[in-house]
PyMOL commands that place a pseudoatom at each C-alpha (Angstrom):
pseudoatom trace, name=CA, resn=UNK, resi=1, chain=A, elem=C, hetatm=0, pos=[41.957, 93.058, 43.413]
pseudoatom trace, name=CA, resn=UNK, resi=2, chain=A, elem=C, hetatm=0, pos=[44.140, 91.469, 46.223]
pseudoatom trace, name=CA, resn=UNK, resi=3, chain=A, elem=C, hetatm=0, pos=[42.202, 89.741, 49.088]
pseudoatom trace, name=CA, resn=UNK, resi=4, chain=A, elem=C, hetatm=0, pos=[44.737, 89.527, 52.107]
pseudoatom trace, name=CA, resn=UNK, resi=5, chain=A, elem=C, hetatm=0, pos=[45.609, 86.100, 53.717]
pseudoatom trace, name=CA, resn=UNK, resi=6, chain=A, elem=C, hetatm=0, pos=[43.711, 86.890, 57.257]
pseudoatom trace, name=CA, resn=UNK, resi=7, chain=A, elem=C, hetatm=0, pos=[40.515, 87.532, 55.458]
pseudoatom trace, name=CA, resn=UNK, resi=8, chain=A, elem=C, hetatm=0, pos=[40.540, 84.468, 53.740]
pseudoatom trace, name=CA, resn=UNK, resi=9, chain=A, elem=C, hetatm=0, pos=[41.715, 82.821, 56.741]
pseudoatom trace, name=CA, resn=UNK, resi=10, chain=A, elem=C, hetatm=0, pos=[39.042, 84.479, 58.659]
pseudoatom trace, name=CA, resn=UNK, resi=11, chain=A, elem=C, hetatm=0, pos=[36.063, 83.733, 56.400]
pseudoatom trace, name=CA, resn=UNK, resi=12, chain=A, elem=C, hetatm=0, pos=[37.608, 80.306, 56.339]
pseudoatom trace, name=CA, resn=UNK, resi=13, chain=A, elem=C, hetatm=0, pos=[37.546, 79.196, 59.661]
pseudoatom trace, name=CA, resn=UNK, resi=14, chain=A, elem=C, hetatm=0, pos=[33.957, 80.227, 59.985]
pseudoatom trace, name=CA, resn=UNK, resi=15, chain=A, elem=C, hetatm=0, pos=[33.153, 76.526, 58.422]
pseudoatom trace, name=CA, resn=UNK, resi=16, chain=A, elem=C, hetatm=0, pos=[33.025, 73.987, 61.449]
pseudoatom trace, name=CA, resn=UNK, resi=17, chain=A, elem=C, hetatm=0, pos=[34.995, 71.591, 59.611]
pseudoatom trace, name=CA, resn=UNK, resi=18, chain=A, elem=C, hetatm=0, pos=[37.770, 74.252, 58.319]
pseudoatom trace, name=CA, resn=UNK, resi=19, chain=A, elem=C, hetatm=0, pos=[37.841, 75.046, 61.935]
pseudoatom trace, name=CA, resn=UNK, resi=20, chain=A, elem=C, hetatm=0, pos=[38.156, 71.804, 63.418]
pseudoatom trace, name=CA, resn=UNK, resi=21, chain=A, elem=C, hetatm=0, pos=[40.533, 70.482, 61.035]
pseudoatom trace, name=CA, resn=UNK, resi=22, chain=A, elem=C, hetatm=0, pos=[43.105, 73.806, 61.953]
pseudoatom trace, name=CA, resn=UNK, resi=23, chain=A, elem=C, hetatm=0, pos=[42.790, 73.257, 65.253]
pseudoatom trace, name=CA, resn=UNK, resi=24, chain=A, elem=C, hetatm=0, pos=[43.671, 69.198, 65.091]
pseudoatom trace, name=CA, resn=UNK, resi=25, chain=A, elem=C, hetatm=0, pos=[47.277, 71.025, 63.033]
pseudoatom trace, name=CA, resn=UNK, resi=26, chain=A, elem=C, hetatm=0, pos=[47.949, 73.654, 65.213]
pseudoatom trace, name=CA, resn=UNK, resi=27, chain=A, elem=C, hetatm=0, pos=[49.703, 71.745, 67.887]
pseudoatom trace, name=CA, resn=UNK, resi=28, chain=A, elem=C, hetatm=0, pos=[51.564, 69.685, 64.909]
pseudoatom trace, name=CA, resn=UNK, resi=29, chain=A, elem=C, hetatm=0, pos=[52.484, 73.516, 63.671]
pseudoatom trace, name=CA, resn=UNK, resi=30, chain=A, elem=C, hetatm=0, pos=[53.897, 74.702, 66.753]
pseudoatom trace, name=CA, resn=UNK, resi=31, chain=A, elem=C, hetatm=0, pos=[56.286, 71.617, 67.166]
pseudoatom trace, name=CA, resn=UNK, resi=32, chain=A, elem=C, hetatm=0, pos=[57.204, 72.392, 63.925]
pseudoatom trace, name=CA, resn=UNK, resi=33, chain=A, elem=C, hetatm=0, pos=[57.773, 76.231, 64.819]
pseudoatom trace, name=CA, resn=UNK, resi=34, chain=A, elem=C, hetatm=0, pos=[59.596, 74.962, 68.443]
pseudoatom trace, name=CA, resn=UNK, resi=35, chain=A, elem=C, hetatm=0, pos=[62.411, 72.893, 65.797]
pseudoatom trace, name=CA, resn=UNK, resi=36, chain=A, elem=C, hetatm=0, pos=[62.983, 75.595, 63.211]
pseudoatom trace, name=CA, resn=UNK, resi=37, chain=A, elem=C, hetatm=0, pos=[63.415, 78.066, 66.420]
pseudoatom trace, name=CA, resn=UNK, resi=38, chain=A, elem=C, hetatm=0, pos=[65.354, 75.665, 68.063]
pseudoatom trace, name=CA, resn=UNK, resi=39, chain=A, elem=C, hetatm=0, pos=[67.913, 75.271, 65.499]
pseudoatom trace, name=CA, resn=UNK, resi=40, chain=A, elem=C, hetatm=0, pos=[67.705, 79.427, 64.977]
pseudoatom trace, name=CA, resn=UNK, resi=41, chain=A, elem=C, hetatm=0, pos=[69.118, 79.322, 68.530]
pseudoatom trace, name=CA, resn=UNK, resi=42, chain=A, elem=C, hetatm=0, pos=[71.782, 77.080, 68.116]
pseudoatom trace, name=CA, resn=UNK, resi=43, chain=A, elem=C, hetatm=0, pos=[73.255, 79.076, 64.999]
pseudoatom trace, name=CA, resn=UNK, resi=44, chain=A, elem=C, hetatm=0, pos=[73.318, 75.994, 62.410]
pseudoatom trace, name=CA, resn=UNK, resi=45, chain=A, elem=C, hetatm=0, pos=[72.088, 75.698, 59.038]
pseudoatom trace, name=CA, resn=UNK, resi=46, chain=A, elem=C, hetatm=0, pos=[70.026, 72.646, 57.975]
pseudoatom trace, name=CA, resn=UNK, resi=47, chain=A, elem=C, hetatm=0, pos=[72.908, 71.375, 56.387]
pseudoatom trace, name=CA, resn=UNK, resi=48, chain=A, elem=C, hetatm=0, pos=[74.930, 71.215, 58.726]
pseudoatom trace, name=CA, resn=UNK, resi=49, chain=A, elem=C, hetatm=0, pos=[71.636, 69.423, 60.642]
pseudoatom trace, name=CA, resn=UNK, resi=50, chain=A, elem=C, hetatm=0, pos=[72.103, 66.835, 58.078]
pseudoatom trace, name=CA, resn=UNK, resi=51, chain=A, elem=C, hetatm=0, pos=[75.600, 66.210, 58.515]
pseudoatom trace, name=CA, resn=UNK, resi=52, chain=A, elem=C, hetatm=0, pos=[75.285, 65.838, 62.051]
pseudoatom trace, name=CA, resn=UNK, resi=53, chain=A, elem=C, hetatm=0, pos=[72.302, 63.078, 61.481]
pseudoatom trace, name=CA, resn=UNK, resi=54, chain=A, elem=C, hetatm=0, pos=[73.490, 61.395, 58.431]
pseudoatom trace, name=CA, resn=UNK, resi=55, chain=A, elem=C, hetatm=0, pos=[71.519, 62.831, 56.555]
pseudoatom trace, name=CA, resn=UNK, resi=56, chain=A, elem=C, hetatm=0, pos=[70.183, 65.066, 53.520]
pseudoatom trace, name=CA, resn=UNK, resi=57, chain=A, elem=C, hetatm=0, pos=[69.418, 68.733, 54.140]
pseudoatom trace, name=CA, resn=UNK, resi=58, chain=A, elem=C, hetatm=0, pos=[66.264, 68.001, 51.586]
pseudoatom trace, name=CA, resn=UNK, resi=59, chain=A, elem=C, hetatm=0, pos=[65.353, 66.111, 54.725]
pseudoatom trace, name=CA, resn=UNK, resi=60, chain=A, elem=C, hetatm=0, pos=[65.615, 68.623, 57.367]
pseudoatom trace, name=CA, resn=UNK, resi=61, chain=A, elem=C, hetatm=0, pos=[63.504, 71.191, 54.786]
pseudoatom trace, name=CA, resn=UNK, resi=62, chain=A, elem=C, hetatm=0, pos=[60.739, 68.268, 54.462]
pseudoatom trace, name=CA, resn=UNK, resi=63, chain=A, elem=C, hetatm=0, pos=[61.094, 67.626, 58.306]
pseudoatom trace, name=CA, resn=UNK, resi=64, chain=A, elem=C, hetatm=0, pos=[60.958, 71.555, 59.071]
pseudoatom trace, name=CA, resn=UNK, resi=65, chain=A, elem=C, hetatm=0, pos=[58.570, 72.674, 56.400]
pseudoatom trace, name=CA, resn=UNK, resi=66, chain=A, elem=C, hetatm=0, pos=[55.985, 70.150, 57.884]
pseudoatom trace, name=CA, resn=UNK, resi=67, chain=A, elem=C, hetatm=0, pos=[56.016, 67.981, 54.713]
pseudoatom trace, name=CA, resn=UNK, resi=68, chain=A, elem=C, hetatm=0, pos=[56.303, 64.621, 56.854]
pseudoatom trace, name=CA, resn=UNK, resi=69, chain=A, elem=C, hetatm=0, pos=[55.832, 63.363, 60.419]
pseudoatom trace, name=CA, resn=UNK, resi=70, chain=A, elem=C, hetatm=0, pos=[58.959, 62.734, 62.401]
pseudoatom trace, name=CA, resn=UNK, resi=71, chain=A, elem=C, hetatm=0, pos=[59.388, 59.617, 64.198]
pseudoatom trace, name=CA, resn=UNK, resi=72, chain=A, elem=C, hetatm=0, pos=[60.541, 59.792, 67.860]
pseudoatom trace, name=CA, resn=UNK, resi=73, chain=A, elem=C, hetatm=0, pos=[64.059, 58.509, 66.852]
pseudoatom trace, name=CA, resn=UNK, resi=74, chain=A, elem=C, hetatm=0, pos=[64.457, 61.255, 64.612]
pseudoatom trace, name=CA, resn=UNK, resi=75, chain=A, elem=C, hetatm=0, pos=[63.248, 63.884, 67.055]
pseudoatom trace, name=CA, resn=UNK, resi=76, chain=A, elem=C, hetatm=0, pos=[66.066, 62.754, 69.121]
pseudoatom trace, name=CA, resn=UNK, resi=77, chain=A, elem=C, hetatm=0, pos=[68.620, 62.697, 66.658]
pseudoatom trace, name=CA, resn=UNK, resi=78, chain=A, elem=C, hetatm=0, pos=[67.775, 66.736, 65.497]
pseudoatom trace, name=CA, resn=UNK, resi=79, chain=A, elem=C, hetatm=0, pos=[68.150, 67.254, 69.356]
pseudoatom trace, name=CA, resn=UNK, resi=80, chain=A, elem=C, hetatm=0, pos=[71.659, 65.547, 69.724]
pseudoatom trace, name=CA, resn=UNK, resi=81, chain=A, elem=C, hetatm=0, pos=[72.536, 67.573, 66.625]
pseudoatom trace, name=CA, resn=UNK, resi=82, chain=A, elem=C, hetatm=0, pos=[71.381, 70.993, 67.690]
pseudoatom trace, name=CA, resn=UNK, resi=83, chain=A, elem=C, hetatm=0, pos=[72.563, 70.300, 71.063]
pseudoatom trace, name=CA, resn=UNK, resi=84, chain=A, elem=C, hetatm=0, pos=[69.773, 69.931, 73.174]
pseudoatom trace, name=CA, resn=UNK, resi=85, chain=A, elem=C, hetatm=0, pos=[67.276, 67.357, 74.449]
pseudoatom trace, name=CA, resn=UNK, resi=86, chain=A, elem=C, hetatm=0, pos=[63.813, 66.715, 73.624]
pseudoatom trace, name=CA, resn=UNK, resi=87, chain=A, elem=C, hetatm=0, pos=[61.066, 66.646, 76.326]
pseudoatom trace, name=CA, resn=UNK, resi=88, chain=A, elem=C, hetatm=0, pos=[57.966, 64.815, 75.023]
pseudoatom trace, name=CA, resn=UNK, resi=89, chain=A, elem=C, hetatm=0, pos=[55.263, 65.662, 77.967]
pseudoatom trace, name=CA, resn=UNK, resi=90, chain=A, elem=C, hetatm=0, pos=[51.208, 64.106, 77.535]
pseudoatom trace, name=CA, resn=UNK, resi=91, chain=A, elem=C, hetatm=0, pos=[48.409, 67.160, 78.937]
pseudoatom trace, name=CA, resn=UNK, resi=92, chain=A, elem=C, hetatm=0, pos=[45.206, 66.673, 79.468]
pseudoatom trace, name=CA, resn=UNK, resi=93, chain=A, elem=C, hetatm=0, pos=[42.718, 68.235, 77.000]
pseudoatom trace, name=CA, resn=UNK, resi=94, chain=A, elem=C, hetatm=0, pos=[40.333, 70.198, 78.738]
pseudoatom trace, name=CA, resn=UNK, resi=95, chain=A, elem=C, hetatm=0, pos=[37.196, 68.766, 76.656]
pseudoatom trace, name=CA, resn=UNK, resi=96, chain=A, elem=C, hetatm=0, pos=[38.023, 65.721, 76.597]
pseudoatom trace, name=CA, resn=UNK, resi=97, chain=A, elem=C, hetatm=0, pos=[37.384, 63.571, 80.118]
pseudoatom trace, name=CA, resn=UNK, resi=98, chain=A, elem=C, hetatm=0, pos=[39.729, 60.968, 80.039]
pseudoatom trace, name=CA, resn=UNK, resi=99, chain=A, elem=C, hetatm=0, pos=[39.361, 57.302, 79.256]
pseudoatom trace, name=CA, resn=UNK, resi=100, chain=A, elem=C, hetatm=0, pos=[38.295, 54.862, 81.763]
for i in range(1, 100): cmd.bond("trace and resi %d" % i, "trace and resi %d" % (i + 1))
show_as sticks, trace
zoom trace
């Protein structure tokens, strides 16, 4: 018998802590999603990504599949390859008052 992914995923996030911990990745998943479209757009492969950076395209896939977190210099340099620039914006949270 076959259980389909949005069950589990369902049943799943029903667990506070499942829950919680999804929601802290799902901002760190749609970054990821904005790249990967991003490069879609401009037509390139992640090779030639990584010749444009100086780089491997075993980075790119590790840098697009989620596998590690990108520094700001190297968020840049995927933007000056795919032609574009990055725009790195701070909004507040709405339950979270902020700091004094």
């Amino acid at each position: 018998m076959t259980i389909a992914f949005e069950d589990v995923k369902r049943e799943a996030l029903k667990n506070p802590k499942v829950r919680a911990e999804y929601d802290a990745l799902s901002e760190r998943y749609a970054l990821i999603r904005r790249i990967v479209s991003a490069r879609a757009q401009a037509g390139l492969t992640q090779q030639e990504i990584a010749e444009r950076m100086g780089t491997t395209q075993s980075v790119i896939a590790r840098l697009e599949g989620g596998k590690v977190s990108p520094s700001i210099d190297t968020l840049y340099k995927y933007a000056k390859a795919i032609g574009v620039r990055p725009v790195i914006s701070f909004e507040p949270v709405a339950e979270h008052s902020p700091a004094r």
